[in-house]
Structure formats: structure tokens, C-alpha cells
VOKOL-301280 format. One record per residue (C-alpha): y, z, x; residue in three letters; residue number from 1. Coordinates in nm, 2 decimals, padded with zeros to 4 digits. Layout:
VOKOL-301280
ATOM  north     up   east code pos
ATOM      Y      Z      X  ala NUM
...
END
This chain:
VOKOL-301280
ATOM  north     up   east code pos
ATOM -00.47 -03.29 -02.22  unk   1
ATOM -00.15 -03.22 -01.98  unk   2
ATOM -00.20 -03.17 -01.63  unk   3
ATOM -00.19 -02.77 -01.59  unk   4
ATOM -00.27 -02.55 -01.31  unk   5
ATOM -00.63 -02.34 -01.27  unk   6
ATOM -00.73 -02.08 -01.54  unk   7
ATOM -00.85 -01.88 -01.23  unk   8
ATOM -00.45 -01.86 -01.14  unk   9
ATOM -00.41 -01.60 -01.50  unk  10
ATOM -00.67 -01.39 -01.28  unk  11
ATOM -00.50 -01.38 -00.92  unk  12
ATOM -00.15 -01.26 -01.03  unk  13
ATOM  00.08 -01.07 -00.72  unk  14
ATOM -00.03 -00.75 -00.66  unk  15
ATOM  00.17 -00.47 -00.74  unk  16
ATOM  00.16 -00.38 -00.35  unk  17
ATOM  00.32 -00.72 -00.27  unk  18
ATOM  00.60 -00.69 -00.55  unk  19
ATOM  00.71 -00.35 -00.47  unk  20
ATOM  00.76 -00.47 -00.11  unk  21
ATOM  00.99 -00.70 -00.19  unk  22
ATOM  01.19 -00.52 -00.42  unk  23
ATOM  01.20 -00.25 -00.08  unk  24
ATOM  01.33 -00.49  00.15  unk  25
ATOM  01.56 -00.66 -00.10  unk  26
ATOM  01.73 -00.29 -00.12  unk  27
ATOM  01.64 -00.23  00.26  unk  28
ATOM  01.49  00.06  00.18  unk  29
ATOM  01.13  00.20  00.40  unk  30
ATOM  00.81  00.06  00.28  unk  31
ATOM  00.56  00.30  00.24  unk  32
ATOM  00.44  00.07 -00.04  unk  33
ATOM  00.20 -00.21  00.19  unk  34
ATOM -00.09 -00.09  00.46  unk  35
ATOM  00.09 -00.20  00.77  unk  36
ATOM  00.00  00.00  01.00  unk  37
ATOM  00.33 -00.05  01.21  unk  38
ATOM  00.27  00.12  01.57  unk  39
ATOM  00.21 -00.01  01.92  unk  40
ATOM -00.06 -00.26  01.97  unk  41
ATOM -00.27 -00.12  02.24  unk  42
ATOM -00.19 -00.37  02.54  unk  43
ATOM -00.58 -00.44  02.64  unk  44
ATOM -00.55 -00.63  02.30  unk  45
ATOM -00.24 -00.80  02.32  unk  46
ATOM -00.31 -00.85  02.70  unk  47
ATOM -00.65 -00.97  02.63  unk  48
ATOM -00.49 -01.24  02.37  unk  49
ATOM -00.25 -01.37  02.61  unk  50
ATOM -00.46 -01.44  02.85  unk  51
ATOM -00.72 -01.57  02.60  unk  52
ATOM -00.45 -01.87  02.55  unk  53
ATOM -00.39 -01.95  02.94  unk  54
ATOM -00.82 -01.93  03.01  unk  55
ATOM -00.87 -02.19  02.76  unk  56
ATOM -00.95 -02.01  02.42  unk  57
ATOM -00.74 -02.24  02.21  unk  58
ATOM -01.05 -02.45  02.03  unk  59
ATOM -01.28 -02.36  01.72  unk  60
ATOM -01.57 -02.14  01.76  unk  61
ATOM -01.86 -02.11  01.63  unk  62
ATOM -01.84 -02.01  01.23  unk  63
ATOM -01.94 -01.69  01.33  unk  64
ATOM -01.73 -01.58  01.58  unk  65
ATOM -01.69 -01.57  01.94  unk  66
ATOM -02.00 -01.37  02.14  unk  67
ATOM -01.77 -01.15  02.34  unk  68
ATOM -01.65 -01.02  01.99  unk  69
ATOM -01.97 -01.03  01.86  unk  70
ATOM -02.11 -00.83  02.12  unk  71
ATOM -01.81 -00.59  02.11  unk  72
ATOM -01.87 -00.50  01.75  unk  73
ATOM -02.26 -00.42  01.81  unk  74
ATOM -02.18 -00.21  02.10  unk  75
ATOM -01.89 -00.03  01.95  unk  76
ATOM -02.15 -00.01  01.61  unk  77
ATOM -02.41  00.09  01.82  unk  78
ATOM -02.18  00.40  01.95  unk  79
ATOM -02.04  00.53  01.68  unk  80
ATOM -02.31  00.47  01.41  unk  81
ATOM -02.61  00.45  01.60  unk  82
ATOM -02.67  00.09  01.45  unk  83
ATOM -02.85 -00.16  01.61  unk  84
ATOM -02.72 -00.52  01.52  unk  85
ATOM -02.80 -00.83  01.69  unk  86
ATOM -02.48 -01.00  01.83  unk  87
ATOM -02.65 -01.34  01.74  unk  88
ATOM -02.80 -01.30  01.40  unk  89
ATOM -02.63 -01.02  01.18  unk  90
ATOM -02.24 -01.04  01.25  unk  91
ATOM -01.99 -01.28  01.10  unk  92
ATOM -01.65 -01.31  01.22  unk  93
ATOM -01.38 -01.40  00.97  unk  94
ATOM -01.01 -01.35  00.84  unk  95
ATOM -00.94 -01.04  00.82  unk  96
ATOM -01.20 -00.79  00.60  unk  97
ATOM -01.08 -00.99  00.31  unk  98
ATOM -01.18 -01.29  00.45  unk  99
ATOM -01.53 -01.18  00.54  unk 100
ATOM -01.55 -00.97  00.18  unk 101
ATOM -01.51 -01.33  00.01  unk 102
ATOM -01.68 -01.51  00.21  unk 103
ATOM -01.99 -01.28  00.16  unk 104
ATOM -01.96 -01.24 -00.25  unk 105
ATOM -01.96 -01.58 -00.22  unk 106
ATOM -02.31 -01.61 -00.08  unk 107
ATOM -02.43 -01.35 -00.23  unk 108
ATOM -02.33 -01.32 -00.61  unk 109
ATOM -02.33 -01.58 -00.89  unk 110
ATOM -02.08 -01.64 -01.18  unk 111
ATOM -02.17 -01.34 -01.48  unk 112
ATOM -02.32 -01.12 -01.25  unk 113
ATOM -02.20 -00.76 -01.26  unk 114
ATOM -02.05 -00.58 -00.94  unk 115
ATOM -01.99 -00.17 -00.99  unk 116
ATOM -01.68 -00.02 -00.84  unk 117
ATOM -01.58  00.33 -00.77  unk 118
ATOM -01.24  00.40 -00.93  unk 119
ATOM -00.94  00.44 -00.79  unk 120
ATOM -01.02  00.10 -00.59  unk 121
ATOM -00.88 -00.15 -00.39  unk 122
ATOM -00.72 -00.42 -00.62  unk 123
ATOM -00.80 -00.73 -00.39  unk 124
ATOM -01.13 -00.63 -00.47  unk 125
ATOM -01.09 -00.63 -00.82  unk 126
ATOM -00.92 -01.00 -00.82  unk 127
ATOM -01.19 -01.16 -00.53  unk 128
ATOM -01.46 -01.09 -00.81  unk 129
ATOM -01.27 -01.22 -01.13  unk 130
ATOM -01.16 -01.54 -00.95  unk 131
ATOM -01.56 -01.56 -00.88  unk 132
ATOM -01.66 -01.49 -01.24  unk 133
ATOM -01.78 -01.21 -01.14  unk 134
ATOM -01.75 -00.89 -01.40  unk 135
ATOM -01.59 -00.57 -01.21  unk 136
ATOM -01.78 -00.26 -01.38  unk 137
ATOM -01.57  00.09 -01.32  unk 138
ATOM -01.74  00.42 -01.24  unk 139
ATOM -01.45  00.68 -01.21  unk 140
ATOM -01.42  00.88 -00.95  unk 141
ATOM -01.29  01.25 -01.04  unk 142
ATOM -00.99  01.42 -00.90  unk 143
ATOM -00.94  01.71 -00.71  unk 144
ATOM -01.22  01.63 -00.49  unk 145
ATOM -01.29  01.26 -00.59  unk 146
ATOM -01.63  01.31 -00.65  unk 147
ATOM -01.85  01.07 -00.90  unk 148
ATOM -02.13  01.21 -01.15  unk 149
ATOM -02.46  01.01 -01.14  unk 150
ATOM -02.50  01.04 -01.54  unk 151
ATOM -02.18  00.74 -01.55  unk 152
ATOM -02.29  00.60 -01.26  unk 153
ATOM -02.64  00.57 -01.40  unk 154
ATOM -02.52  00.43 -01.70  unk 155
ATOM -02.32  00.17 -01.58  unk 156
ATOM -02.63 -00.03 -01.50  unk 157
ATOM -02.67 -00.27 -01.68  unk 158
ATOM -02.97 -00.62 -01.64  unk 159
ATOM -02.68 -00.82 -01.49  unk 160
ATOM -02.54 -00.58 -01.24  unk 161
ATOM -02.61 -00.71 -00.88  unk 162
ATOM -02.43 -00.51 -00.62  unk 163
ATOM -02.17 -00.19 -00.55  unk 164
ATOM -01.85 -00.23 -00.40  unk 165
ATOM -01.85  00.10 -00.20  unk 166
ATOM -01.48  00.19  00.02  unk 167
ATOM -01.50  00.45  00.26  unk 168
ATOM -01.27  00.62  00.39  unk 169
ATOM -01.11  00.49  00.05  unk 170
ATOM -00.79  00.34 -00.06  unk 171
ATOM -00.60  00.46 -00.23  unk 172
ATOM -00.73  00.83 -00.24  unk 173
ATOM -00.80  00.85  00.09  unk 174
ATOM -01.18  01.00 -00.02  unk 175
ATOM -01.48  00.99  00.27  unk 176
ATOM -01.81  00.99  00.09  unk 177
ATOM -02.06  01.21  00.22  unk 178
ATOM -02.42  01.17  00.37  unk 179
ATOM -02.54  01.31  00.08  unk 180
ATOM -02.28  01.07 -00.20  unk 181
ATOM -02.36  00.79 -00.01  unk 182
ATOM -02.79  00.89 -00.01  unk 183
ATOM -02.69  00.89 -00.40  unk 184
ATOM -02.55  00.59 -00.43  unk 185
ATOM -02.85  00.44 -00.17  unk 186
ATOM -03.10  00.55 -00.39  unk 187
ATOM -02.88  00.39 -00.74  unk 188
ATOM -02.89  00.06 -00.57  unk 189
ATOM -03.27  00.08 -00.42  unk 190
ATOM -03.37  00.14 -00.78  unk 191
ATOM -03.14 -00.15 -00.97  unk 192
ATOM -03.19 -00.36 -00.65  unk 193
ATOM -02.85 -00.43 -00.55  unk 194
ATOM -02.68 -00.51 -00.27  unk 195
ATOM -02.40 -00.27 -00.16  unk 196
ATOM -02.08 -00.43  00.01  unk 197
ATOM -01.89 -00.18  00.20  unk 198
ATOM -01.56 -00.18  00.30  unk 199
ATOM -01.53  00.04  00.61  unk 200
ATOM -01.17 -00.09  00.74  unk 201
ATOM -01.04  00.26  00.75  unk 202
ATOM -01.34  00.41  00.93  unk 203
ATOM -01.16  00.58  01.25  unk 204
ATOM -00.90  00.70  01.03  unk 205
ATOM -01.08  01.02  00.96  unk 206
ATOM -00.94  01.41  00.93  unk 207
ATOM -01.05  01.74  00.93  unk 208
ATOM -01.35  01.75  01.10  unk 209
ATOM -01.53  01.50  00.89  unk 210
ATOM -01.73  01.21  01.00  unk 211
ATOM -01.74  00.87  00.86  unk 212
ATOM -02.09  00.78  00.77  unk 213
ATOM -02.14  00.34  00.73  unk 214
ATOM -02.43  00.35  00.43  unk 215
ATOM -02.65  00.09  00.64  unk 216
ATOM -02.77  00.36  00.87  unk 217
ATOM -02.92  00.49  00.56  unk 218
ATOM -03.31  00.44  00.53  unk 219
ATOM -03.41  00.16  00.31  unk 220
ATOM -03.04  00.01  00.32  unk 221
ATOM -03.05 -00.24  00.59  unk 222
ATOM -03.12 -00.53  00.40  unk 223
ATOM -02.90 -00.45  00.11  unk 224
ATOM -02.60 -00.36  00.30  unk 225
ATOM -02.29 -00.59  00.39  unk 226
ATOM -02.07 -00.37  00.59  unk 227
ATOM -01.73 -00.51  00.60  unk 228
ATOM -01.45 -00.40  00.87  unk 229
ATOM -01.20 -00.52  01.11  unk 230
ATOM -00.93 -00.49  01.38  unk 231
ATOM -00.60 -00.50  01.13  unk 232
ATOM -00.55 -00.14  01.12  unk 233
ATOM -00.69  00.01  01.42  unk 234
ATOM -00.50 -00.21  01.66  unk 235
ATOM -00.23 -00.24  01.39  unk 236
ATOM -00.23 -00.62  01.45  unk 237
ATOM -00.29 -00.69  01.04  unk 238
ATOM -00.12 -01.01  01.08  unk 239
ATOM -00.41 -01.12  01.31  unk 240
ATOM -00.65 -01.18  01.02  unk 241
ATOM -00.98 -01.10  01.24  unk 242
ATOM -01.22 -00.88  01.07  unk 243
ATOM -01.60 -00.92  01.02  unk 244
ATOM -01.98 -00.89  00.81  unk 245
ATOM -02.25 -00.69  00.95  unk 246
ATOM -02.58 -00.71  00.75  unk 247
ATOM -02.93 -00.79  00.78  unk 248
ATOM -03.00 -01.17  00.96  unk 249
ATOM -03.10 -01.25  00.64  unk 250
ATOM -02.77 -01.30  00.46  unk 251
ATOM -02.58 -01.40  00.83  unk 252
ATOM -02.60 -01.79  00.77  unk 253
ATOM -02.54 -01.78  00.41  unk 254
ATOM -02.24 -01.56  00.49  unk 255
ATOM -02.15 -01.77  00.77  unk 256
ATOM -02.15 -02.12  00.61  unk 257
ATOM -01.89 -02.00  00.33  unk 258
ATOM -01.66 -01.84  00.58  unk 259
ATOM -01.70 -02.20  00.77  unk 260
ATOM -01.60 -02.36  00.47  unk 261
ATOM -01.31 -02.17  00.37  unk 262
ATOM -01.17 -02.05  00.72  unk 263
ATOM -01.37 -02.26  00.98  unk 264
ATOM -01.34 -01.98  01.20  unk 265
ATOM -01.05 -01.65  01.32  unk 266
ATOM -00.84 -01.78  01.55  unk 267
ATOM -01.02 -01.79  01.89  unk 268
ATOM -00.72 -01.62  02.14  unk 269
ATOM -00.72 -01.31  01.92  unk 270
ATOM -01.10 -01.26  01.89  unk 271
ATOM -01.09 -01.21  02.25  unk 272
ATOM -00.78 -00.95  02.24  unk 273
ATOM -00.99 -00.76  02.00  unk 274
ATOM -01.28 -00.79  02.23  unk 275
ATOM -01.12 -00.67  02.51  unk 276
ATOM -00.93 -00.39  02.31  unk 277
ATOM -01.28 -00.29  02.17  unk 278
ATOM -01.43 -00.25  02.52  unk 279
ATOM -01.14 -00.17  02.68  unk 280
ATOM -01.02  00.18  02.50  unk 281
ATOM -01.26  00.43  02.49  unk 282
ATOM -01.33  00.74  02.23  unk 283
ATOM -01.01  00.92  02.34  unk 284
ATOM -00.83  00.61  02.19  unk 285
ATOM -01.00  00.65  01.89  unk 286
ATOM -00.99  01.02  01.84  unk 287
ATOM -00.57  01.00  01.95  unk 288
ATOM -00.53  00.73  01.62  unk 289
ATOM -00.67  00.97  01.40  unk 290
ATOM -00.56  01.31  01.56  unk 291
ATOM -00.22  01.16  01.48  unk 292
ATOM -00.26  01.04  01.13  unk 293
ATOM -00.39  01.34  01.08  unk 294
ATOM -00.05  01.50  01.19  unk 295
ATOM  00.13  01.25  00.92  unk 296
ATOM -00.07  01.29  00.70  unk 297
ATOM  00.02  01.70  00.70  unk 298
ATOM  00.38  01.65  00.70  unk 299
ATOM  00.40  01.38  00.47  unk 300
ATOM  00.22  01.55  00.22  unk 301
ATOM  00.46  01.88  00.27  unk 302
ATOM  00.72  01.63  00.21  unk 303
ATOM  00.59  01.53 -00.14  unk 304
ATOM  00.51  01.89 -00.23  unk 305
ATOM  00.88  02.00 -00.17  unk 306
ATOM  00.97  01.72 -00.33  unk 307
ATOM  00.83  01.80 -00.65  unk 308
ATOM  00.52  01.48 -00.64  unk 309
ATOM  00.20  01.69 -00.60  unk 310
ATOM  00.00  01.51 -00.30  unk 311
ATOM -00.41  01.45 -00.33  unk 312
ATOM -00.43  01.50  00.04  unk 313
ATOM -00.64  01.25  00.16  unk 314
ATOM -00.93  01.29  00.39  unk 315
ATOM -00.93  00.98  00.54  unk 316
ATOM -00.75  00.67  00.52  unk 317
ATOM -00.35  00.66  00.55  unk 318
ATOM -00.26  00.70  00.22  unk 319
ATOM -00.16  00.94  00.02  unk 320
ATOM -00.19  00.95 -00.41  unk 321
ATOM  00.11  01.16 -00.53  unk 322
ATOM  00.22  01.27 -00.94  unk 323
ATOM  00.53  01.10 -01.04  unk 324
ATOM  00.48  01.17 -01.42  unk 325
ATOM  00.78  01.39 -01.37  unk 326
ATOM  01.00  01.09 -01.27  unk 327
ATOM  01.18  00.91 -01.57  unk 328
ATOM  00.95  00.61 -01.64  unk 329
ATOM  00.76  00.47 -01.94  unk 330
ATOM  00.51  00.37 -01.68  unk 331
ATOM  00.43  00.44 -01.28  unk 332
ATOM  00.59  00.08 -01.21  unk 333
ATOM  00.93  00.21 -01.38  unk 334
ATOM  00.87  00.58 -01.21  unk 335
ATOM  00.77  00.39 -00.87  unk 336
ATOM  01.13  00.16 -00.94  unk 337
ATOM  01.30  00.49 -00.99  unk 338
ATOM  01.23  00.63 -00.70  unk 339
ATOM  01.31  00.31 -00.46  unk 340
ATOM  01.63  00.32 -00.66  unk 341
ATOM  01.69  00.70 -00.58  unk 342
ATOM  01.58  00.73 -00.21  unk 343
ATOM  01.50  00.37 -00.09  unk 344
ATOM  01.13  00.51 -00.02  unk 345
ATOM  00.86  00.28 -00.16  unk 346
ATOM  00.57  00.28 -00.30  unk 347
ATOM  00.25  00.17 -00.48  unk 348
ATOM  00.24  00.23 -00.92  unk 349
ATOM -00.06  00.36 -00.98  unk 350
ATOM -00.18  00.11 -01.22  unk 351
ATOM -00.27 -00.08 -00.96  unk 352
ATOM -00.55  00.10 -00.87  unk 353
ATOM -00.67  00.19 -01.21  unk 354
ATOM -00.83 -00.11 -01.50  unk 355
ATOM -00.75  00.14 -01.79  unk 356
ATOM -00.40  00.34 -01.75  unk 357
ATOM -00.57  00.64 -01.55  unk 358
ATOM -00.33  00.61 -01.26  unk 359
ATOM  00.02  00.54 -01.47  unk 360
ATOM  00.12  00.96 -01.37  unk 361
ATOM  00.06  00.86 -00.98  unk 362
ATOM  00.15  00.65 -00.71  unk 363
ATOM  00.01  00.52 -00.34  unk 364
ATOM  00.22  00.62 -00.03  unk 365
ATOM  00.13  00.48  00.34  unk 366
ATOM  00.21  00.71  00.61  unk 367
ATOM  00.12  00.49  00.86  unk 368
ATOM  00.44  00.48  01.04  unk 369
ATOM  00.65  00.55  01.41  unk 370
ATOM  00.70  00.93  01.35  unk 371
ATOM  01.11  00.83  01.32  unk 372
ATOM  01.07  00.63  01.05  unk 373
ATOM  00.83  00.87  00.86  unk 374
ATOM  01.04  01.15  00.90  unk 375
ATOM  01.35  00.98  00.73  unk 376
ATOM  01.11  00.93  00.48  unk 377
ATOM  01.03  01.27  00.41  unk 378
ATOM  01.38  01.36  00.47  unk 379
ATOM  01.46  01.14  00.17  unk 380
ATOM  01.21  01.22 -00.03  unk 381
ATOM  01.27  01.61 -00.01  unk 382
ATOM  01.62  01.57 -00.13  unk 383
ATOM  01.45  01.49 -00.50  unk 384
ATOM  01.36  01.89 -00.48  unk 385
END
């Protein structure tokens, strides 16, 4: 047999996200395609960093993180979820959420095991499992209001089915489960016994008065919980890669060997800028981040609505899904091409966020941007109308 590369590489293919961003910057068009969240650092983070490198941080740490980190994210946990984690025995550090989402499938779920997914979800997801052997299983979730019916998600149980992928605040629709959704899906996995891995990345990004609930403050879900966030988008430092596992110290060294052996650890300067940044800014930081995506969020989604692309306004998140079946297109890749073409504004095909065709009529917009920049956008867009 001739040497050939992986069948896992016919699984792992670019996303749609990274393709559309190079098609934006080979027309120098604005990207509203990728989740960079583009604005300031906050200087206790990047000052934090740099002095990080001059006091001697510049060495492996342990596999699961530094303590000042680790003790940053039980405090800040402890503040705005009322969670109490032990710094030593239930956080894992890694590479960015992704990182730490790999790491713990890895140690957690076996090749031909099932894993549930809300739909619209996050594509990396989608591929982390299939590389894993691991069998995504869809449970849409229903538009105006994004809301899933227990009968489907009931009957997507199946003997082999051995955790939920839950995102909240959610990409790409921007949905923020409720107490009583996430009670719902608590109680699914209590009876199925499954874990539930969160991704909670976009938990300050919050609007309207809503709160973002993480489902292992829920009873009975602290062992079955791995909550999965990290520092890329609320310090907008995504390039950093640092992100982390919470869950019960039962699953801690499991999770932590993997994230050894793939990682060895997040680089040790910037867990300290995060550190410092966590205990550093205080609510008003927080509540300023999302007071303000909250403002973009409004007039981007004015924006789409003159421009003819009907927004889902999101609730949380920085993302906004919008129709584009009025667009010329045989699919939301052409329509998404079509409208780089015609306003050099970027953005996500829907089919990226969709295993059966669902999303081909929409597409993903970040608003995550300086106000400048997202007002050209908007200015662009509206000249569709």
C-alpha cells in the first residue's frame, strides 16, 4: 500500500470561518466572518504579561496551570456563579477553550460513543468529536426564540450516547439558555447518565437584562459537568491560547494528563496577564464589555434590517444570524461570496453551522469590532437596501 496521509485528515477539512477570512483579506474587505474580538486589551493583562517575562515566568508549569490563575478563575467563579472550586483539584489550564474541550473529550469519551449537540453549533465542536470517533447526534434548536422540545431531545438517546455538548451564550445564534432549559437538560443527562461539557466562552457577553447561568451550579450536576471557558474573548487576546476545564476533582488528572500530552502546558507569561487582568478589573469592567456589545449588537442588527438580511438578534454572544436567501446564490457559501464581492463585508455561510442544509438561507456576522470599523460596515451593508 502507498504511503498516504490519515483518514482522520477527510474529517478535519478548513472551516468555512477560516476560508471566508481569507477570501476577505485577499479582497481587503472587513471581516465580520472570524470571532476576533478586535478591541483594546485591558492593560492589567498585557501589563501583567510583560512583567510576567522580566520576574522569571518563562519555564513550563505544571500541566494544570499556574496557581495565581488557578486561583483567579475560582474566585472570579466563585463571584459570579456562586461556585466553589478548589484551585488545586478541579481546574485545568490549557490552549485556549479548544484546547481544554479536547483535552477533556479525550479523557472522558471513547471511540463510538455518542455526544448530543444543540443545533445551530459550533463547528470545531463538530470536527474535535469526528477526529475522536466520536458520533455527533443533532437536536435542533427552533427559531424565533431558539428554543429545543424535549420530545427530540428525548429521543435522541440512544445506549451509546455519553455526554451533551451544551454552548451558552451560543454561537452562532447568540441563544442564552435559561435556568429552567438548562434544569431540562440537567435532568436529560441525570437520567441517561451523561456528562455535559459546556462551553461558556461567551459568558460576560450577555444583553438585555439576562443572566448567564453555568449548568454546574445546578443540583446533581457537579460531577457530570465540564465547564469549559477562557480569556480569548473577554480580554480580546484570542491569539493567547489560554483557556481552561472546571469540573469535579474527579476528572482533573485525567483531563490534565491529556492536556500534558498534547500542549505540556499555556504559555506561562500570559497565565499571569490573565491572572492579573482577572483580579485586577472589577464588575464595572465586565458590565462596560457587555453594555457595549450590547450597543453593536442594536445597530448592527438595524443595519441588516435596512439592508434587506432579517437579523435573529442575539441575546448573548457577538454574533449575529441574518437571511440571505434573497441574495443570488445556489447555496449560503455562494450568497455569503456574493456579498463580500458586493460590499467587501464578510461573513460566515450558514452551512457551517448546520449537518443537514438547515442554515443554507443564513449567514454568521461578528460585531465584535472598534465602533469605526463596525460602522463602515453597516454603512456598506445598508447600501444593499
Amino acid at each position: 500500500m502507498p504511503i498516504r496521509q490519515s483518514n482522520r485528515c477527510d474529517l478535519v477539512k478548513q472551516s468555512d470561518i477560516r476560508s471566508m477570512t481569507l477570501a476577505c483579506a485577499e479582497r481587503g474587505g472587513i471581516n465580520l466572518a472570524q470571532g476576533v474580538c478586535d478591541l483594546d486589551v485591558p492593560e492589567p493583562v498585557l501589563q501583567g504579561a510583560a512583567d510576567a517575562m522580566r520576574e522569571g515566568y518563562n519555564v513550563y508549569t505544571r500541566f494544570d496551570g499556574l496557581p495565581e490563575l488557578r486561583l483567579a478563575i475560582a474566585e472570579k467563579q466563585r463571584r459570579f456563579q456562586g461556585l466553589n472550586l478548589d484551585p488545586e483539584t478541579q481546574i485545568v489550564v490549557s490552549a485556549g477553550a479548544t484546547g481544554a474541550f479536547q483535552a477533556a473529550c479525550t479523557a472522558l469519551l471513547e471511540a463510538g460513543d455518542e455526544v448530543l449537540l444543540f443545533e445551530p453549533y459550533y463547528g470545531y465542536h463538530v470536527s474535535t468529536l469526528r477526529a475522536m470517533d466520536v458520533t455527533p447526534r443533532f437536536v435542533p434548536l427552533h427559531a424565533p426564540d431558539w428554543s429545543f422540545d424535549d420530545a427530540e431531545l428525548e429521543a435522541a438517546a440512544s445506549p451509546r450516547l455519553r455526554a451533551v455538548v451544551l454552548n451558552t451564550p451560543c454561537n452562532p445564534c447568540g441563544k442564552v439558555f435559561s435556568r429552567a432549559e438548562l434544569e431540562r437538560v440537567a435532568d436529560f443527562c441525570q437520567a441517561h447518565d451523561l456528562f455535559l461539557f459546556t462551553d461558556e466562552i461567551y459568558e460576560h457577553f450577555v444583553y438585555d437584562g439576562l443572566e448567564h447561568v453555568s449548568p454546574a451550579c445546578l443540583p446533581g450536576m457537579e460531577e457530570r459537568t465540564i465547564a469549559i471557558s477562557g480569556a480569548s474573548k473577554v480580554f480580546a487576546v484570542t491569539g493567547w491560547r489560554l483557556g481552561w476545564a472546571s469540573c469535579h476533582p474527579r476528572w482533573r488528572e485525567p483531563i490534565g494528563h491529556f492536556n500534558d500530552l498534547y500542549y505540556v502546558c499555556a504559555p506561562a507569561p500570559l497565565q499571569i496577564g490573565v491572572a492579573r487582568g482577572i483580579t485586577g478589573l472589577g464588575q464595572e469592567y465586565y458590565h462596560e464589555l457587555a453594555e457595549d456589545h450590547g450597543k453593536k449588537r442594536d445597530r448592527f442588527c438595524e443595519a441588516l434590517k435596512n439592508a434587506g438580511l432579517a437579523p435573529h438578534v442575539p441575546q448573548g454572544a457577538y454574533y449575529a444570524l441574518a437571511d440571505i436567501s434573497s441574495l443570488p446564490g445556489r447555496d449560503s457559501r455562494e450568497r455569503a461570496m456574493h456579498l463580500l464581492e458586493r460590499t467587501g463585508v464578510a461573513c460566515v455561510p450558514g452551512r457551517a453551522f448546520w449537518h443537514d442544509g438547515a442554515g443554507e438561507g443564513l449567514a454568521r456576522f461578528c460585531f465584535a469590532k472598534r465602533w469605526p470599523e463596525l460602522n463602515q460596515a453597516c454603512e456598506r451593508l445598508e447600501r444593499l437596501s
